[in-house]
C-alpha positions in Angstrom: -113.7 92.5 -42.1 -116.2 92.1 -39.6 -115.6 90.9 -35.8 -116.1 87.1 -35.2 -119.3 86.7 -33.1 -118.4 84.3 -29.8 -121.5 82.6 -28.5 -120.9 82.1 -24.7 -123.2 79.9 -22.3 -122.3 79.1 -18.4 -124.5 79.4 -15.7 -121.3 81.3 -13.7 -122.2 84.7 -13.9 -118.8 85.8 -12.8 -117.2 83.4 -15.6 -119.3 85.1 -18.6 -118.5 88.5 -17.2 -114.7 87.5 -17.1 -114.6 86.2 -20.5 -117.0 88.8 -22.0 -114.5 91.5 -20.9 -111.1 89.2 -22.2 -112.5 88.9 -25.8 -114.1 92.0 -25.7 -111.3 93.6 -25.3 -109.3 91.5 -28.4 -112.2 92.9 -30.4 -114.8 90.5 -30.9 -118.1 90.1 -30.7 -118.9 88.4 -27.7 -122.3 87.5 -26.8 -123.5 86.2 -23.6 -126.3 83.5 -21.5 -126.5 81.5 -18.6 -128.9 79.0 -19.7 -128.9 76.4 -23.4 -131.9 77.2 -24.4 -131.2 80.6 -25.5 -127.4 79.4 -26.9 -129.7 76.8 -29.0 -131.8 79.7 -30.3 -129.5 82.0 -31.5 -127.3 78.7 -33.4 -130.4 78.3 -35.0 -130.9 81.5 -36.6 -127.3 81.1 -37.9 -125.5 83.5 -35.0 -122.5 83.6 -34.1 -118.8 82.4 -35.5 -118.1 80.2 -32.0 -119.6 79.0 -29.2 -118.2 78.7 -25.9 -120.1 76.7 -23.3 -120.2 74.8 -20.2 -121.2 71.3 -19.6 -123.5 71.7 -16.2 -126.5 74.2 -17.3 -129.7 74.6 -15.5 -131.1 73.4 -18.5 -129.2 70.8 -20.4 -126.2 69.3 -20.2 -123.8 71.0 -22.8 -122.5 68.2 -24.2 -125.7 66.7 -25.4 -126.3 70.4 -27.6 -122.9 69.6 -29.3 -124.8 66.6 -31.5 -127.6 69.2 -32.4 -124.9 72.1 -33.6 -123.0 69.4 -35.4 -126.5 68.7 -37.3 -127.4 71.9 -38.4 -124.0 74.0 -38.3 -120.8 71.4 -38.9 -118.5 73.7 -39.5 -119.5 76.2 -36.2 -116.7 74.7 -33.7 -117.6 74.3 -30.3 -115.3 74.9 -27.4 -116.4 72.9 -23.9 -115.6 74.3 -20.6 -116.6 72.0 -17.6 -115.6 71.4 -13.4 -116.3 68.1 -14.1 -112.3 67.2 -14.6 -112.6 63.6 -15.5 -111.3 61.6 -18.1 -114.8 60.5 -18.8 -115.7 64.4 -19.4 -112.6 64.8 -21.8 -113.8 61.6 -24.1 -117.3 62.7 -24.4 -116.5 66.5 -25.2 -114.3 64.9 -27.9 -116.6 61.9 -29.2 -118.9 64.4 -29.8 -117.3 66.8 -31.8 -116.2 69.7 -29.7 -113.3 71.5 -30.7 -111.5 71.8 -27.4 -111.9 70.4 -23.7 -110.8 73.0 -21.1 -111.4 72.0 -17.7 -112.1 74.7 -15.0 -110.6 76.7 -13.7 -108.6 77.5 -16.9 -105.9 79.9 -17.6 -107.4 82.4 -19.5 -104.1 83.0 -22.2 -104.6 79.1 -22.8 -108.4 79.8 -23.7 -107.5 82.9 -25.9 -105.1 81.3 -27.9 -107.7 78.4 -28.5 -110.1 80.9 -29.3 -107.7 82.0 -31.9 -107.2 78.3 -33.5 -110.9 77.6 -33.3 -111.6 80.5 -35.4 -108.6 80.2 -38.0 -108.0 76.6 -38.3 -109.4 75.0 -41.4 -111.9 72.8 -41.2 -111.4 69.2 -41.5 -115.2 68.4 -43.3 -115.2 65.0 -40.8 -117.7 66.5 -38.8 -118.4 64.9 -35.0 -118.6 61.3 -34.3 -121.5 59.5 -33.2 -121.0 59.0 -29.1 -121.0 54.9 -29.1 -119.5 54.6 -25.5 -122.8 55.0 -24.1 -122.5 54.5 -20.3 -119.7 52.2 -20.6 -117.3 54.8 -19.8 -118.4 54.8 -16.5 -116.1 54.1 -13.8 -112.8 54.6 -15.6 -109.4 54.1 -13.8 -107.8 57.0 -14.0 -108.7 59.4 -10.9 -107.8 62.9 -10.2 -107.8 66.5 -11.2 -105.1 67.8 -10.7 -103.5 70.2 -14.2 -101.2 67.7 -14.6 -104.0 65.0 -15.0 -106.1 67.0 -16.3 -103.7 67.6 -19.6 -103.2 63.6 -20.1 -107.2 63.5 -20.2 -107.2 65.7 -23.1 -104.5 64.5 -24.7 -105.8 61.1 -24.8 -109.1 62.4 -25.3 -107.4 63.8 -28.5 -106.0 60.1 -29.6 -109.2 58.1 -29.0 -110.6 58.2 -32.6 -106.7 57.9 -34.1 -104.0 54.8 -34.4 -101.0 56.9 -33.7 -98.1 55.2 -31.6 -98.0 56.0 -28.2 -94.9 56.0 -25.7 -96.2 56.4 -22.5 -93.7 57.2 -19.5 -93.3 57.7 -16.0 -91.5 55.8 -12.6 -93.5 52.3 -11.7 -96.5 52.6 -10.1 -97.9 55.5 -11.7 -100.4 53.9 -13.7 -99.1 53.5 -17.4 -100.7 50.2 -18.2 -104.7 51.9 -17.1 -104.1 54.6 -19.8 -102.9 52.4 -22.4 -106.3 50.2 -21.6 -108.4 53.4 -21.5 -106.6 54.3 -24.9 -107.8 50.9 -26.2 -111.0 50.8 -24.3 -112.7 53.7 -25.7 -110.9 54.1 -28.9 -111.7 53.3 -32.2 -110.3 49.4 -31.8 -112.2 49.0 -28.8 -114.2 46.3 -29.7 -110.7 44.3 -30.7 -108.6 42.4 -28.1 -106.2 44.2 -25.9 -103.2 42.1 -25.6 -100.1 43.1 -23.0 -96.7 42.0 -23.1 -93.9 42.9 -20.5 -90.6 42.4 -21.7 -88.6 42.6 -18.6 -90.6 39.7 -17.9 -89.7 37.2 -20.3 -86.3 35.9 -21.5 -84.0 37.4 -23.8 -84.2 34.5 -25.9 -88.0 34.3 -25.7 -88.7 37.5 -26.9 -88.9 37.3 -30.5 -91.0 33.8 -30.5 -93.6 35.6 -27.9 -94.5 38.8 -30.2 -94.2 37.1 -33.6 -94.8 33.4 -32.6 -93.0 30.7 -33.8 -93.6 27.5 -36.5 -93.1 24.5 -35.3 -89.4 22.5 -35.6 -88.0 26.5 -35.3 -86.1 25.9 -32.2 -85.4 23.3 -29.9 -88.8 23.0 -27.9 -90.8 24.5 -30.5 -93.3 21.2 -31.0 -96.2 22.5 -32.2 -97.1 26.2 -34.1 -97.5 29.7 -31.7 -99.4 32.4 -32.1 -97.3 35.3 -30.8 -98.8 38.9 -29.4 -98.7 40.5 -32.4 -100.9 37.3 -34.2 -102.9 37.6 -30.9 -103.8 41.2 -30.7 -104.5 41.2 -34.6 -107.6 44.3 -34.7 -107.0 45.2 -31.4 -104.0 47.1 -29.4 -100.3 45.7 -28.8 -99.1 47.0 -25.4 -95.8 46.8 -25.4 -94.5 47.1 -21.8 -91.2 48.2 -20.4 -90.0 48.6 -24.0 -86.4 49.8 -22.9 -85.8 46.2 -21.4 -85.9 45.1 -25.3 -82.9 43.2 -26.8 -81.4 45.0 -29.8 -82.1 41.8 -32.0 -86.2 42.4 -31.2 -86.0 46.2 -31.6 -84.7 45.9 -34.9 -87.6 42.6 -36.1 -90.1 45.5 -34.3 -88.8 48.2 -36.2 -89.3 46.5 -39.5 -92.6 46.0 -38.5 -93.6 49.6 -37.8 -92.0 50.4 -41.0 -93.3 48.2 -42.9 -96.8 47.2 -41.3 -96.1 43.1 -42.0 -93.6 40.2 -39.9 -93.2 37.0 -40.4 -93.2 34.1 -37.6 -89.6 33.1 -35.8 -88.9 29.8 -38.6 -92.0 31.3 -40.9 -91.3 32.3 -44.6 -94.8 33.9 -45.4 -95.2 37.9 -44.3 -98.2 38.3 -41.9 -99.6 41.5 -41.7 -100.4 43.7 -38.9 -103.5 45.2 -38.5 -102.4 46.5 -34.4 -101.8 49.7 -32.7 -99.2 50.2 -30.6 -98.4 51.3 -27.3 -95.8 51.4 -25.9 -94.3 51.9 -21.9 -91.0 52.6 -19.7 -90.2 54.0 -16.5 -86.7 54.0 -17.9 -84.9 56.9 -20.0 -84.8 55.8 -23.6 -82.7 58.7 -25.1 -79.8 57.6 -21.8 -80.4 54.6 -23.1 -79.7 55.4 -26.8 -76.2 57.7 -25.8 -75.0 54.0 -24.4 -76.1 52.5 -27.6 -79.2 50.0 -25.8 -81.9 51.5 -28.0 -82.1 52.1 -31.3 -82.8 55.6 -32.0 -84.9 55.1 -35.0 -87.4 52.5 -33.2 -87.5 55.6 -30.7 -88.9 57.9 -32.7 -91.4 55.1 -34.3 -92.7 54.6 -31.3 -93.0 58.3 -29.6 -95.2 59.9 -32.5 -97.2 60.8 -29.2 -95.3 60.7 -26.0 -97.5 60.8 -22.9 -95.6 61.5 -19.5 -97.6 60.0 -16.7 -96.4 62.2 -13.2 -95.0 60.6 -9.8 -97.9 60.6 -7.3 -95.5 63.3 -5.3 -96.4 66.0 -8.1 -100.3 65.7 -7.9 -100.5 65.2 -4.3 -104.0 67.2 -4.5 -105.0 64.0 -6.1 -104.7 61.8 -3.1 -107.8 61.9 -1.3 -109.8 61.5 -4.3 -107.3 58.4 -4.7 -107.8 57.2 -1.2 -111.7 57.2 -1.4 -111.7 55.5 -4.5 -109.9 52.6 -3.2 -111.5 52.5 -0.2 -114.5 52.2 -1.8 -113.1 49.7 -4.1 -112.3 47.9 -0.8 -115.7 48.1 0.0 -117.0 46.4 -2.6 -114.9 43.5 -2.2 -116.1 43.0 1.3 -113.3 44.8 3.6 -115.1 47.1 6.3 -116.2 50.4 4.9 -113.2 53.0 6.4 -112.9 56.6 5.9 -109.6 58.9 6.6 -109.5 61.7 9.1 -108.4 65.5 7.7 -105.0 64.6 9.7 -104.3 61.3 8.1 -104.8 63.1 4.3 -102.5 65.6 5.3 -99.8 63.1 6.4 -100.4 61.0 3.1 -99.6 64.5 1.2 -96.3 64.9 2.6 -95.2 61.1 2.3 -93.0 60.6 -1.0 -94.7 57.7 -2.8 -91.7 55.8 -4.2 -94.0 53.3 -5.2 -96.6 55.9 -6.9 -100.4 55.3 -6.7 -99.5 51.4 -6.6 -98.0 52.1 -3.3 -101.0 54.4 -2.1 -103.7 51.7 -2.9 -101.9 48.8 -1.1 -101.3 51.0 1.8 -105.2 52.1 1.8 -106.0 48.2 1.4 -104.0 46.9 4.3 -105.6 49.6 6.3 -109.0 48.8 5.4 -108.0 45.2 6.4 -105.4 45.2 9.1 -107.5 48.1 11.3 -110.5 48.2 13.5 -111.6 51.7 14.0 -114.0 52.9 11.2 -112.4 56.6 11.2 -108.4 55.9 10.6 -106.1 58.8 12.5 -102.7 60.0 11.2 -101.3 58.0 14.5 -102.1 55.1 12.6 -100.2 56.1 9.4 -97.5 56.9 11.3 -97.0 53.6 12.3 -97.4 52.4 9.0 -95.2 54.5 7.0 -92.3 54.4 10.0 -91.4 51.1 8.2 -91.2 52.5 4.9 -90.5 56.3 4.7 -87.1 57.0 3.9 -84.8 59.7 5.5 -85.6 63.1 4.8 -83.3 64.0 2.1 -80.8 66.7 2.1 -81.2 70.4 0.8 -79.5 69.9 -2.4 -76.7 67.8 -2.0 -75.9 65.1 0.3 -74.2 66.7 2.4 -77.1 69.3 3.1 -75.3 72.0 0.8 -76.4 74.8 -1.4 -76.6 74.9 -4.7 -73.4 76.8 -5.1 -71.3 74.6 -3.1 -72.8 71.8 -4.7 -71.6 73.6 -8.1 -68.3 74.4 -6.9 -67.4 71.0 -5.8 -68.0 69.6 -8.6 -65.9 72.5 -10.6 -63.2 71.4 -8.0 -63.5 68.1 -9.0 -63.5 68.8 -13.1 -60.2 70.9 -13.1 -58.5 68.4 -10.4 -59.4 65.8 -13.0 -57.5 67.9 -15.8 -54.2 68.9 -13.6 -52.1 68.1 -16.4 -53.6 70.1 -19.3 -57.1 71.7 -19.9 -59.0 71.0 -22.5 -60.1 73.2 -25.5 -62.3 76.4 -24.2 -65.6 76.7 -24.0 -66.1 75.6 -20.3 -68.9 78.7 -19.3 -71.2 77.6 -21.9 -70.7 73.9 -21.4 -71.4 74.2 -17.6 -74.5 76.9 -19.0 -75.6 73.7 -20.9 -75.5 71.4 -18.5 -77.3 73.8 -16.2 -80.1 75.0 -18.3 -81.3 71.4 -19.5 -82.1 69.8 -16.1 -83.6 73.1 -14.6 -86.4 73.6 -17.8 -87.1 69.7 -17.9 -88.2 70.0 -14.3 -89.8 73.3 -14.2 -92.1 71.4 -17.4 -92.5 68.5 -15.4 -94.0 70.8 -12.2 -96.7 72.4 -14.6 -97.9 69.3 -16.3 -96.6 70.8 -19.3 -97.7 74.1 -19.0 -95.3 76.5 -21.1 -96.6 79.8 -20.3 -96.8 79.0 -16.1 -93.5 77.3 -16.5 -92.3 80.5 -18.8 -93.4 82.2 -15.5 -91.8 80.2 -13.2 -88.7 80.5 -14.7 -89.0 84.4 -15.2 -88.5 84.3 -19.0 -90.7 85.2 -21.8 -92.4 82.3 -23.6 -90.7 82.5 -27.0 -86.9 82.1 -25.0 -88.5 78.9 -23.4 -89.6 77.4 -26.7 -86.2 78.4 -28.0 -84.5 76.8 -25.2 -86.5 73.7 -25.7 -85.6 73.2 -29.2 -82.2 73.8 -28.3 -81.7 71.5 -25.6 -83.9 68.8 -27.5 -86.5 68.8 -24.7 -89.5 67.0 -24.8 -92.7 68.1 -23.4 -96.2 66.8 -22.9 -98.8 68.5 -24.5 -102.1 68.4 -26.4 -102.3 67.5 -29.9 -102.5 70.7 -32.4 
């Protein structure tokens, strides 16, 4: 069987050379230019198995040529590579067909082992989609580039064109409500409504009436007919908001509805159908919440077909000064005085925690575009400013400023103190192995955005024990789509 010819164009000459060599040596047949005029060529005499290329060419932008392979070759899959780490970047790569989005610099296992799907996968006959977003995808609200951001852009990239649930997550502040607007904004429903709801907003009692609605005489105040949310967002996109604040009596009315894609009003006879898709948000943790018997594990799993992890502002901390120029800027436009951040001042906003996320971040940047005269702000000034709101340094490990192993050995102390009279049945080095293993893998995942093979490394174990650990220990992580 003959070698699969890769078709490679990036004005990088170090970048063609590296990836000329990696393939090389897996045996194909690679094939190399810096420029889209020859990669054009050659797909038009019928070359080559896969192409490879980069958006920024001296030429032509790379993503425009995916439209004109899609034309002539449907079935040749295109892999984009770009430095231009935006959501916007992801979106367009995927709007218009290509096969993957890596942004740079990429690992180059990751970009092997797509290699290998691109050329084996089947091919779905759908072809590319036309690119409708036009420039309106300009000036999306999701900022950085960090990996961790940059693997939520393709993943949501990957769900623009579908209706699959999504169960976003992460601590307040972080931004979950701006992806599940993007997600709705330049996805297939966008030109439906995007309705919110936030139930740790409304009461317990008012829960049901606000997402089904109500008819009128249904309750006690109920004097005319309601649309609820769901009636409301009808076309559109349903965000459903802190979702583990949910009564049990809603979660099982909103199950139903997932299951069965109809509800009827609170009072109402006559099934309504719903033609919504839904996302859904908490900072808290559903499956703790589930063990104590709050949420229903079945609505869970309804709702986390794709689970998107949003990260703390403390693990992308690259991300800030991109942040902080943004809302400046933002600031700016609104008619505050036009500020900038010395080098000092970044670096002090990189070591801060963030308990409050990027939502802290931009009211902090706002009151000092407000509250301060100089047009260059110092890291005296933060100082002052996060004096009144930084926490204590925290301790080691435990609060006592511990190790690890005393921290381990007190609570062993405390466990057989607790079972003076009797010990229980055996067992007691695997349970505490357990109880280890779980917490260490879920935040080694968390620090590499999701990364298995750098958090394989950062664990010192192979890839296929982490994968077996994570199945084990029921641990979810966020990744890419297929």
């Amino acid at each position: 069987m003959p070698a699969s010819t890769i078709l490679i164009a990036d004005d990088d000459r170090g970048i063609r050379t590296v990836l000329n060599q990696a393939l090389g040596r897996l045996g194909y047949d690679v094939r190399t230019t810096g420029n889209a005029a020859t990669l054009w060529r050659w797909v038009e005499d019928g070359d080559g198995d896969l192409v490879i290329t980069d958006v920024v060419m001296p030429d032509e932008n790379g993503l425009d040529l995916i439209p004109r392979i899609k034309r002539i070759r449907p079935d040749l899959r295109v892999i984009v590579m770009s430095a231009q780490n935006t959501l916007l970047t992801a979106v367009r790569a995927t709007e218009r067909g290509a096969f993957e989005y890596l942004p740079k610099p990429f690992d180059l296992n990751e970009l092997i082992a797509v290699v290998g799907r691109a050329l084996t996968t089947p091919a779905t006959g759908t072809g590319s989609r036309p690119d409708e977003s036009g420039d309106a995808t300009e000036g999306l609200p999701l900022i950085g580039r960090s990996p961790a951001m940059q693997e939520i852009y393709r993943i949501m990239a990957r769900l623009m064109a579908t209706d699959l649930t999504v169960m976003i997550t992460g601590e307040s502040g972080t931004g979950k409500e701006l992806v599940a607007r993007a997600l709705h904004d330049f996805g297939k429903r966008r030109n439906g409504p995007f309705v919110a709801i936030n139930m740790a907003a409304i009461p317990r009692e008012l829960i049901e009436s606000e997402l089904f609605g109500h008819e009128k005489g249904s309750f006690t105040g109920a004097h005319a007919r309601s649309a609820g949310r769901f009636e409301q967002a009808q076309g559109g996109t349903l965000f459903l908001d802190e979702i583990g604040d949910m009564p049990m009596e809603a979660q099982t009315r909103l199950l139903r509805v997932l299951q069965e894609g109809e509800y009827t009003t609170v009072g109402g006879r006559t099934p309504m159908r719903a033609d919504v898709r839904i996302i859904a948000a908490t900072h808290r943790d559903l499956r703790h919440a589930i063990r104590q018997g709050i949420f229903r594990e079945d609505l869970y799993y309804r709702l986390a077909v794709v689970p998107i992890r949003l990260p703390p502002l403390r693990e992308r901390t690259e991300d800030i000064p991109a942040l902080v120029n943004h809302f400046l800027a933002e600031a700016a436009a609104e008619g505050l005085p036009v500020k900038s951040l010395d080098a000092a001042a970044m670096d002090r906003l990189a070591s801060y925690g963030w308990p409050g996320n990027v939502r802290e971040l931009e009211n902090l940047v706002r009151r000092l575009a407000a509250l301060y005269a100089q047009e260059i702000i110092g890291a005296d000034v933060l100082e002052s400013e996060l004096a009144e709101v930084e926490p204590p340094p925290a301790q080691p490990v435990g609060s006592r400023g511990e190790g690890l192993s005393t921290v381990v050995e007190r609570q062993l102390r405390d466990y057989f103190d607790a079972h003076k009279d009797g010990l229980p049945a055996a067992g007691l080095y695997n349970r505490v192995l357990h109880e280890m293993e779980r917490p260490l893998i879920s935040l080694c995942l968390a620090a590499t955005g999701g990364n298995q093979i750098r958090a394989a490394a950062l664990l010192g174990v192979n890839r296929n024990t982490l994968r077996k650990k994570i199945r084990e220990l029921d641990i979810q992580v966020v990744r890419g789509l297929g």
